[in-house]
Backbone as CSV, one residue per row, in Angstrom:
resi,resn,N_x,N_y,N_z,CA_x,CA_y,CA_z,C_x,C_y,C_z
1,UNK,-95.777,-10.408,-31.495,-95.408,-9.690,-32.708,-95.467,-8.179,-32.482
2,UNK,-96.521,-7.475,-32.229,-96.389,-6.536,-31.982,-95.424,-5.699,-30.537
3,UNK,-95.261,-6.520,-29.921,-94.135,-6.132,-28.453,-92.924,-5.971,-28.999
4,UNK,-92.625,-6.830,-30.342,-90.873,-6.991,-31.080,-91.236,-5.732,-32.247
5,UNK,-92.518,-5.341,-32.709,-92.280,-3.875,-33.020,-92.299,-2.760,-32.412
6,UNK,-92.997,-2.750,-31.445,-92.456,-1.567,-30.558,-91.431,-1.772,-29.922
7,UNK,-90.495,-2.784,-29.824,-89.021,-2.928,-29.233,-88.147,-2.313,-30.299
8,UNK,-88.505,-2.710,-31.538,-87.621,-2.278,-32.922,-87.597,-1.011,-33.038
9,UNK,-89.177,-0.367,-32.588,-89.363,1.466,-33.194,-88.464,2.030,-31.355
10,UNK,-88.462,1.413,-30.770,-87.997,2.210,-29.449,-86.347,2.183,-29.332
11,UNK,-85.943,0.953,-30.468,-84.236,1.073,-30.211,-83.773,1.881,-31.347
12,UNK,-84.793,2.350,-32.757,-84.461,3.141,-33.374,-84.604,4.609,-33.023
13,UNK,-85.210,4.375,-32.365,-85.598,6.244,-31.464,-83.908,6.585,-30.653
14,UNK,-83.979,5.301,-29.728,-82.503,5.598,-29.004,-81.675,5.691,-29.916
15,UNK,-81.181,5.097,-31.000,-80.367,5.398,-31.790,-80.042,6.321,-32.238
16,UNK,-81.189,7.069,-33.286,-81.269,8.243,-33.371,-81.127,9.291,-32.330
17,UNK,-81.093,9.642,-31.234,-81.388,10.416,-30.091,-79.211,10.007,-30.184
18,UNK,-79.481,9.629,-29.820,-77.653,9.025,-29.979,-77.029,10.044,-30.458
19,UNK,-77.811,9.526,-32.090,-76.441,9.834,-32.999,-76.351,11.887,-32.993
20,UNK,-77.598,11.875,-32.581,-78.015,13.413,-32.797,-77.157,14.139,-31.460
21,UNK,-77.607,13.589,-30.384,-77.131,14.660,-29.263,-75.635,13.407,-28.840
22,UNK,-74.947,13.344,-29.531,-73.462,12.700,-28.745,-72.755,13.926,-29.440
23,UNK,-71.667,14.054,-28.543,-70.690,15.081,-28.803,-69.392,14.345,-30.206
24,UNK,-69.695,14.811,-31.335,-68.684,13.945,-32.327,-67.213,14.897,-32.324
25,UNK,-66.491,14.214,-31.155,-65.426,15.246,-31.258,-64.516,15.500,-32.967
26,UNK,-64.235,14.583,-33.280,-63.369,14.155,-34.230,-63.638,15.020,-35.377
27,UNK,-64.920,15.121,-35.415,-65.488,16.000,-36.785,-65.127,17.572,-35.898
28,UNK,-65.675,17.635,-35.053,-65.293,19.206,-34.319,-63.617,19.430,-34.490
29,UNK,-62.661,18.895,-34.014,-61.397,18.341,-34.254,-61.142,18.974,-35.585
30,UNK,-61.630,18.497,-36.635,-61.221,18.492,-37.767,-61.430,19.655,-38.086
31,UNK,-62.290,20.298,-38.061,-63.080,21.618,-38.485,-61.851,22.875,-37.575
32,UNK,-60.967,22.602,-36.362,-60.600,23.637,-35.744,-59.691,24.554,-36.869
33,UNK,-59.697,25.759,-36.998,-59.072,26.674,-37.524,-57.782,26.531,-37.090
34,UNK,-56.493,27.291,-37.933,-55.152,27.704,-37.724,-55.262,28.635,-36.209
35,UNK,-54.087,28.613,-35.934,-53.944,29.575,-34.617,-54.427,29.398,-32.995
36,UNK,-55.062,27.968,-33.341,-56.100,28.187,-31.778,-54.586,27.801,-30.406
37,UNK,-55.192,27.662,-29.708,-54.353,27.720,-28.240,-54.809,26.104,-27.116
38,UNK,-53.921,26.174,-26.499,-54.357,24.964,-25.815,-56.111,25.317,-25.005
39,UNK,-55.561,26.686,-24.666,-57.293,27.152,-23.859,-58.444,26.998,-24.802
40,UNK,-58.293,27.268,-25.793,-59.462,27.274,-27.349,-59.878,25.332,-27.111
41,UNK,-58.548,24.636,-27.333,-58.888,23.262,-26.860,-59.189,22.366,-26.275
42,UNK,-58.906,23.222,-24.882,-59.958,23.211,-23.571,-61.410,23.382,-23.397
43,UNK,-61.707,24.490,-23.727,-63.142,24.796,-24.077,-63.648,23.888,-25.012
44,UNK,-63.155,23.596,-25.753,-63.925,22.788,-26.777,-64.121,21.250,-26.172
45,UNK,-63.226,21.176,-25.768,-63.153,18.992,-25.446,-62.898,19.224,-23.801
46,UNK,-62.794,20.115,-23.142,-62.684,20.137,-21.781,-60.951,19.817,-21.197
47,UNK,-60.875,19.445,-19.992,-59.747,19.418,-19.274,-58.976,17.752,-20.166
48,UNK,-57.484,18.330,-20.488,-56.530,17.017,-21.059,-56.694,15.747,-20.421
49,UNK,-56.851,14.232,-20.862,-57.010,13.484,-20.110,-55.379,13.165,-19.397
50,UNK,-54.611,13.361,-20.384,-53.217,13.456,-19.667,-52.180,14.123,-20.598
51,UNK,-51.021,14.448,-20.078,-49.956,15.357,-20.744,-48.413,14.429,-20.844
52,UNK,-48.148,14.881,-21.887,-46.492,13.864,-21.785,-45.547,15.221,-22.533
53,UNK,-44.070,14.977,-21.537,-43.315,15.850,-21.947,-42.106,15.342,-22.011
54,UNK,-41.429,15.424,-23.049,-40.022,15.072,-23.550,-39.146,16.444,-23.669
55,UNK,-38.501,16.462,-23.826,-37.450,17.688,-24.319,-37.709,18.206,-25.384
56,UNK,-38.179,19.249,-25.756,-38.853,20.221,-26.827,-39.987,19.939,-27.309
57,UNK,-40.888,18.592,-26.425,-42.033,18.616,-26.887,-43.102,18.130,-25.668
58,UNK,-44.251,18.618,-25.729,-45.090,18.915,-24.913,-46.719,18.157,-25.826
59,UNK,-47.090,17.364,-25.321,-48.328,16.540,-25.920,-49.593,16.664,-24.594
60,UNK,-50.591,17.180,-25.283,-51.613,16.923,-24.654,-52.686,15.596,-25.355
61,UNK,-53.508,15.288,-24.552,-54.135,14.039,-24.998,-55.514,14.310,-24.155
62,UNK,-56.321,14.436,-25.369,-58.334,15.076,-24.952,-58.795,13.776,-25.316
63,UNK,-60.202,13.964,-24.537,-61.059,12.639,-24.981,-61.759,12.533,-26.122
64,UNK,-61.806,11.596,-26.712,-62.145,11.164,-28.177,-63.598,10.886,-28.215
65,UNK,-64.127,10.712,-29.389,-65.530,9.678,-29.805,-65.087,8.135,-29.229
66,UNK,-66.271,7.679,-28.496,-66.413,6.526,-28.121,-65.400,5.376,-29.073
67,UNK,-65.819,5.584,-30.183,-65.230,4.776,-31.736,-64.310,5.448,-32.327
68,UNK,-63.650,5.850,-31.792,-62.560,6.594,-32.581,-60.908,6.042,-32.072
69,UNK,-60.195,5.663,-32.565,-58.932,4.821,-32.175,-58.145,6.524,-31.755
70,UNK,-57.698,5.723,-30.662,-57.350,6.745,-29.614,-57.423,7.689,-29.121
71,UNK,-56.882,8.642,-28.024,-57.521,10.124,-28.411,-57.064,11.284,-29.115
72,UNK,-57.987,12.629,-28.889,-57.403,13.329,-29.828,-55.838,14.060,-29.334
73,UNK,-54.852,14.244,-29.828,-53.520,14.732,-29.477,-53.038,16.057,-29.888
74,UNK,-52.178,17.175,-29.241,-52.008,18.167,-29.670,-50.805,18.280,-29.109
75,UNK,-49.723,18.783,-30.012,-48.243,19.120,-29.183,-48.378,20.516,-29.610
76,UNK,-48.300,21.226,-28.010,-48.098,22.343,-27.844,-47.000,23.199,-27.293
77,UNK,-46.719,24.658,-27.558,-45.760,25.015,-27.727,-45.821,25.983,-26.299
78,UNK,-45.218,25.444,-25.085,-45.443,25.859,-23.734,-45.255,27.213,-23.481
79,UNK,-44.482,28.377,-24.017,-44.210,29.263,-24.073,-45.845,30.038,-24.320
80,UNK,-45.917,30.064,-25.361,-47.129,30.909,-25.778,-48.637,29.565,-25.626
81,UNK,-48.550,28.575,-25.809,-50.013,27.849,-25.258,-50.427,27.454,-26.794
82,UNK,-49.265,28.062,-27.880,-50.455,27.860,-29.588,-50.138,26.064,-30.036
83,UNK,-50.899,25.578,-30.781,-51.105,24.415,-31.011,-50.192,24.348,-32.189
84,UNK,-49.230,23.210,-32.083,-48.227,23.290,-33.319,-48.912,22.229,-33.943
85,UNK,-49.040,20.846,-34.173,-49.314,19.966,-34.711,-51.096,19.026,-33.359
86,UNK,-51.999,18.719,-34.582,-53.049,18.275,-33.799,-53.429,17.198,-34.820
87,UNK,-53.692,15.892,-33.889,-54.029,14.939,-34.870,-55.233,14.432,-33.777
88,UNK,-56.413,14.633,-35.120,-57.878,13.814,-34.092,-57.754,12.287,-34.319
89,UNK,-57.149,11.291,-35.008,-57.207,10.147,-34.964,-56.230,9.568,-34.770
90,UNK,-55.789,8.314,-34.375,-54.755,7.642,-34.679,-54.333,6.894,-35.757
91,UNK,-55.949,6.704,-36.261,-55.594,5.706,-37.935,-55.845,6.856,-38.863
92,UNK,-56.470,7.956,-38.493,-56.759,8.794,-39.710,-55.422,9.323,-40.631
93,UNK,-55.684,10.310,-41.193,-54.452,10.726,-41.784,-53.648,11.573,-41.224
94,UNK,-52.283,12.115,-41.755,-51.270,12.319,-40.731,-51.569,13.559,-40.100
95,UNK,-50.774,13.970,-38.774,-51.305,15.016,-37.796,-51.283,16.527,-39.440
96,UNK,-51.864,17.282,-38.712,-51.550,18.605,-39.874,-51.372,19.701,-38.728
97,UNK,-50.579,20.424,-39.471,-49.885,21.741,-38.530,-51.099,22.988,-38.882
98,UNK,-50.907,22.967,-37.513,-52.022,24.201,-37.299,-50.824,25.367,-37.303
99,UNK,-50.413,26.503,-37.501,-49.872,27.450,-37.558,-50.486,28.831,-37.734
């Protein structure tokens, strides 16, 4: 009995320790101001996990929260580096234009 409470108080410690020091991109994501740049989005979430380019559009793709349906996405505008449209989720709500 007492070994299954100190198992209980030691997986709530990890938990907590978790939830506190994990990087919650999605909420950071959300919070970014108008105007930032692909470099601003770099610094923040680090190097793109990959890039896709079509004809007038340019998508970067950063790493997400563990639990978060897919990653975060930004189509950027190659000329100047500024972030036209950034969406942190895939189920969340629709991308919003950063301008």
């Amino acid at each position: 009995m007492k070994k299954a409470f100190i198992l209980s108080i030691v997986v709530i410690l990890c938990l907590a320790l978790m939830y506190v020091l994990y990087p919650w991109r999605v909420s950071e994501c959300k919070r970014l101001a108008p105007g930032i740049t692909l470099g601003d989005l770099t610094k923040k979430f680090g190097g793109p996990l990959s890039k896709s380019t079509t004809p007038g559009e340019t998508w970067y793709y950063f790493a997400s929260d563990r639990f978060a349906a897919g990653p975060i996405r930004a189509q950027v505008e190659e000329v100047s580096g500024k972030v036209l449209v950034l969406q942190c989720t895939e189920d969340g709500p629709a991308s919003r234009m950063i301008k």
